[in-house]
N, C-alpha and C positions, 0 to 999 in steps of 0.2 A: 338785312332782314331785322323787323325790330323784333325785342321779346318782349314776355309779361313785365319786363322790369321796365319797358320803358312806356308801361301803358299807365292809364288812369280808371282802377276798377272799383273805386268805393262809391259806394251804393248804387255802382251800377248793374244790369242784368249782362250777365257775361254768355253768349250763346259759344259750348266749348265741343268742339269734334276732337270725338277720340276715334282710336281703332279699339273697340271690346267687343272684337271676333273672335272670342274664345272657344276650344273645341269644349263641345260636350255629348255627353253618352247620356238620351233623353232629357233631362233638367239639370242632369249633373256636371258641372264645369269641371272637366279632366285637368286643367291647367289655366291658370288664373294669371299667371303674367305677365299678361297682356294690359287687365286690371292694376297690378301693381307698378304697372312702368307709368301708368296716370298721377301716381297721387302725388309726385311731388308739386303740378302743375297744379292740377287740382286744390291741394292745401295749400298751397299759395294762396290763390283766389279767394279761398274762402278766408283764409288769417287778411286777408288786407279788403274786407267786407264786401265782397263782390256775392252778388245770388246765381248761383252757376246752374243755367240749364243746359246738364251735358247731354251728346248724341255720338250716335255710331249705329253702321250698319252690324249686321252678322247672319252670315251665308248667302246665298243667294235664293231669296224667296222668291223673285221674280216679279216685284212690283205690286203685291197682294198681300194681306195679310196672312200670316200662316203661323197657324201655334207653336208650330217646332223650331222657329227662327224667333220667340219672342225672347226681349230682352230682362224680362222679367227675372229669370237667375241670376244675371248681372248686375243688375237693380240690388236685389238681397247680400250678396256675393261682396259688392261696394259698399252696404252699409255697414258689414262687418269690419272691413278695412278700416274705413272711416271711423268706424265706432259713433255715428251718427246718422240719424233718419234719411236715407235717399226716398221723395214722392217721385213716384213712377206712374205717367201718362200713359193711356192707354191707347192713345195716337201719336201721330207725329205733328200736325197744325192742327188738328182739329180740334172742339171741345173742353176736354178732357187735358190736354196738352196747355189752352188759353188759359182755363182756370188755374191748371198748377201754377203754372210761372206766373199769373196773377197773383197766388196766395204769398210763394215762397221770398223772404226778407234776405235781407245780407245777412253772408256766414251761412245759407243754408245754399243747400239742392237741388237737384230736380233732374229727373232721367226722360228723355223721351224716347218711346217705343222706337222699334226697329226702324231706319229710314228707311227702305229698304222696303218698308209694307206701301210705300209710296212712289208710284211709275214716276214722277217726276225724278225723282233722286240722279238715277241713270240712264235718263235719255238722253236720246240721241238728238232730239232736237231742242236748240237752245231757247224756243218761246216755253215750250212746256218746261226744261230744266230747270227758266230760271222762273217760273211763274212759284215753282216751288222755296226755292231762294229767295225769294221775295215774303214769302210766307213764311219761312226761317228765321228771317231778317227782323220780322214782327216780331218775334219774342224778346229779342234783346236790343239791346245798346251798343255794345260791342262784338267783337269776335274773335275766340283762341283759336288758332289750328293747331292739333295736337298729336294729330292720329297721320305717324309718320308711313302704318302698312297701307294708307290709302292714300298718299300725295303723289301718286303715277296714274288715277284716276281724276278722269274729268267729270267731279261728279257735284250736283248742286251744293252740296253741304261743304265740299272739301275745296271747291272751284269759284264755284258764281258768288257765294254769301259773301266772300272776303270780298269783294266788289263793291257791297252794297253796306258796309257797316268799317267803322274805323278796326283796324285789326293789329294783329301779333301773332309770331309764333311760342309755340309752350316750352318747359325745358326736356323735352322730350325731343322733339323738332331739332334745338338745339347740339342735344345728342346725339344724337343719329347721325347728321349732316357731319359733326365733328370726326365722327367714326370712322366715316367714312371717307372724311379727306385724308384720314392717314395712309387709301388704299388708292389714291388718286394720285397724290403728291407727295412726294419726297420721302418715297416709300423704303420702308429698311428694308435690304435682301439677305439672304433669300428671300424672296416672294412666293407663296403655295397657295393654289386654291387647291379647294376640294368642291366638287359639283356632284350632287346627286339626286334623290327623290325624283319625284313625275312633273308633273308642266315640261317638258320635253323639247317642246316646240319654243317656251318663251326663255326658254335656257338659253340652246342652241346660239342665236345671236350676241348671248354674254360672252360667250366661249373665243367668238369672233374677238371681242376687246381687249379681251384678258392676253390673249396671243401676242400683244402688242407693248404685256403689262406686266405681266407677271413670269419667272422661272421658269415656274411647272405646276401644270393643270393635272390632278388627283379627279378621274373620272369614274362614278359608279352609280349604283342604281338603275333608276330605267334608263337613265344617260347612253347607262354602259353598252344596254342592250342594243340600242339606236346605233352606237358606234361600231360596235360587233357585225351587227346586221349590214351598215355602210361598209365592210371592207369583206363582205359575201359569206361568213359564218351562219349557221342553221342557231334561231335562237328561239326552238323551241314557240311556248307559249307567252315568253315575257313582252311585254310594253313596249312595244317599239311607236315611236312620234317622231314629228319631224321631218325633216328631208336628209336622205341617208345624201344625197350629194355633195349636199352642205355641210355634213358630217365628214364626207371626204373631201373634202376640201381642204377644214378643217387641219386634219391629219395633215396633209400637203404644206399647209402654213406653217404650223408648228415645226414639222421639219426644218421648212426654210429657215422659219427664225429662230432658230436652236433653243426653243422652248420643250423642255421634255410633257410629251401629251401621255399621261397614265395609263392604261386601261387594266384590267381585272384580270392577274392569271388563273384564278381560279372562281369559281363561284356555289354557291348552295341552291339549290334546285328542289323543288317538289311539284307533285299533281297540282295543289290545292295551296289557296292561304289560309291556312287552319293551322291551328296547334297542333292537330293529332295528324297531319300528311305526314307521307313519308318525307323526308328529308335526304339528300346526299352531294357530297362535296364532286364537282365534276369541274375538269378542265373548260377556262372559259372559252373555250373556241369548239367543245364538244358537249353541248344542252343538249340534254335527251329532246327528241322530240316528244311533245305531249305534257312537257314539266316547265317550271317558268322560274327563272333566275329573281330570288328572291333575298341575296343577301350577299355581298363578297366574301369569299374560301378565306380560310387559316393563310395560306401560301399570300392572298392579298393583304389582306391583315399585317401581313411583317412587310410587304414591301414598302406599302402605304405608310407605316410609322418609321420606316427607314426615312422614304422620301420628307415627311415631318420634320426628321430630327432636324435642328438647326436652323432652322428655317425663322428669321427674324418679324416678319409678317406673315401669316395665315389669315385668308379670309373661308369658311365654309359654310356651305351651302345646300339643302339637304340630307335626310337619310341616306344610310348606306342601305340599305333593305327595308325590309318590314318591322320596323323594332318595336311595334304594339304586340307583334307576336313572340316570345320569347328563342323558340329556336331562328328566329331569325335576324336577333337584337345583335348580333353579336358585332356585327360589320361595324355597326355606329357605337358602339362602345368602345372596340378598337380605337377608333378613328379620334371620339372624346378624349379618350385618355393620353393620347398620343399629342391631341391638342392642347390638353387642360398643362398638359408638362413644357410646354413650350415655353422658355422664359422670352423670346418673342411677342411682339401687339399681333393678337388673336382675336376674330370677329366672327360670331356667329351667326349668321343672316337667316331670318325667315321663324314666321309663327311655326310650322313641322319638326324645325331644326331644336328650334328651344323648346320646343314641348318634346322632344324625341332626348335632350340630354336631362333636361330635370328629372324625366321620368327612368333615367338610368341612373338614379342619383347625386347627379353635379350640383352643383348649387352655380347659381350665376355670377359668383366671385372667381369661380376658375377658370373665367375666360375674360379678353379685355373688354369686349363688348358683345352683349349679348340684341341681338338688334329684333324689333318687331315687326319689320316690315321685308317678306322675301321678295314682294315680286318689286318692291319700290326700291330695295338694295339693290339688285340689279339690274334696274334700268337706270339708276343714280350708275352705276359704274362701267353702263355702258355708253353712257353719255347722254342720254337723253333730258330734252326739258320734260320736269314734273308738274304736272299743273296745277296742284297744289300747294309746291313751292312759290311757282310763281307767282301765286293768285297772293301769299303772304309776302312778298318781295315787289308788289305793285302799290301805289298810291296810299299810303296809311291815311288817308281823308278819306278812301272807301267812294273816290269818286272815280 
């Protein structure tokens, strides 16, 4: 796969896909890291006089414009980083979007609105996808792929456009992949994941791989609940997804292959996810009915940094609970800290996971990689082809 070192970007228009799907609470970006893991790419580009008109989606707007998905915070958010002017289009091909990257010279900028306000981005069907991609294509000369949490999407920006324009990936791209070979190949053991947080269902099949790969799988979160529920536990009102079969299965493998499979002896429970619910520590095999398992117990907390200690590689994946709420931060604080102490290669996979430790106060030094992309970690280590890899790992003539 080539990089930006092996490309030719002066004074050319460089069209660059990030991932700047950062959470926010109305305009306010809660976590900006997603931004920060661009800019080595980014300033690159611009020191070796390329005119960068960067994109990315954020949320799912459903193909329509929608105020609350606009990229406009991000826009601002970036010019501070930068500490220079980002012009921000008010489209994605249209108008507004032509004139910018019209105006903008080498060493500058340019953000385009949400892709994402555009049905073609994410169809399904590849005349409309790429008629989009084709209209991408128009703005630049080249093209960066950058945006490592979107290369398990086949999606026009991240897929078709490298098709149509000479390419590279960014050092972002770079990183990630690297990161992630260390969990692939010639892995130090112990080997530990940790799995947690919701998407339940697109776990599930990691869980499959890891069995084959790793030590011992650290299971909690709505995971737990899934798993709980597969072996006929009453789980209350917690999240359960998935197929509990396949969860039992699961169990049945791990046994076989003397992979130790974790689960929760204990867990925190309330009516409500609210600050003010009641809260109470119950056996995990006994959830009140009517209360929803919202966090792993004290009694999990030590098991789970036992099973840590020592452990030469860690990959984790996941909230342990709810840790936006405070009585219920405590699972994935445990679990940080137990990780951050690791003198072991440590990987934090997924935009939840790294907004869930910075906001307990970690800094991204205390782990070996803090990764951006959860759902493309793990379908990168379940093996799957990414189609945005591939799409940067095809024809660098962009024929």
């Amino acid at each position: 796969m080539r990089t930006i070192d092996d490309l030719d970007v002066f004074g050319k228009r460089v069209l660059l896909r990030l991932d700047l799907n950062v959470p926010l609470h109305g305009s306010d970006i809660t976590d900006d890291g997603k931004i920060r893991a661009c800019l080595p790419t980014l300033t690159a580009l611009l020191s070796r006089g390329a005119a960068v008109v960067a994109c990315s989606h954020l949320g799912r707007p459903g193909g329509a414009p929608d105020p609350r998905y606009t990229l406009a915070p991000v826009s601002a958010r970036l010019a501070e980083l930068l500490d220079r002017p980002v012009a921000f289009a008010a489209d994605t091909v249209g108008p507004s979007a032509r004139a910018i990257v019209a105006d903008i010279w080498p060493g500058e900028v340019a953000l385009l609105e949400n892709l994402r306000f555009n049905p073609g981005e994410t169809s399904k069907d590849d005349a409309e996808r790429g008629s989009f991609a084709d209209q991408l294509a128009g703005l630049a000369d080249v093209y960066v792929g950058d945006g490592f949490g979107a290369v398990h999407r086949r999606h026009a920006s991240v897929y078709d456009v490298a098709f149509r324009l000479p390419h590279a990936a960014g050092y972002l791209i770079q990183e990630e992949t690297a990161a992630l070979g260390q969990l692939t190949s010639d892995i130090r053991r112990p080997y530990v994941v940790v799995l947690g947080g919701a998407k339940v269902a697109d776990k599930l099949p990691v869980v499959d791989a890891l069995l084959g790969r790793a030590d011992r799988v650290l299971i909690g979160g709505a995971m737990a609940s899934t798993f709980l529920a597969a072996q006929g536990y009453q789980v209350g009102t917690s999240l359960v997804e998935g197929d509990p079969e396949a969860a039992r299965g699961y169990l049945a493998k791990a046994a076989a292959c003397g992979v130790e499979l974790v689960l929760p002896i204990d867990l925190v429970t309330a009516p409500e996810r609210s600050a003010d619910s009641p809260a109470r520590v119950v056996a995990a095999t006994s959830i009140p009915a009517g209360e929803e398992a919202l966090d792993i117990g004290p009694r999990t907390q030590e098991l789970f940094a036992g099973k840590l200690a020592g452990a030469q590689t860690i990959f984790w994946n996941g909230p342990l609970g709810v840790f936006e709420i405070p009585q219920f931060a405590s699972g994935t604080l445990a679990v940080a800290t137990a990780i951050a102490a690791s003198p072991g290669f440590t990987m934090v996979g997924g935009g939840d996971t790294a907004a869930a430790v910075r906001s307990l106060g970690f800094d991204d030094a205390a782990f070996g990689h803090v990764s951006t992309g959860g759902g493309a970690s793990l379908e990168f280590l379940e093996g799957k082809a990414l189609p945005g890899l591939a799409a940067l790992e095809s024809d660098p003539a962009g024929r």
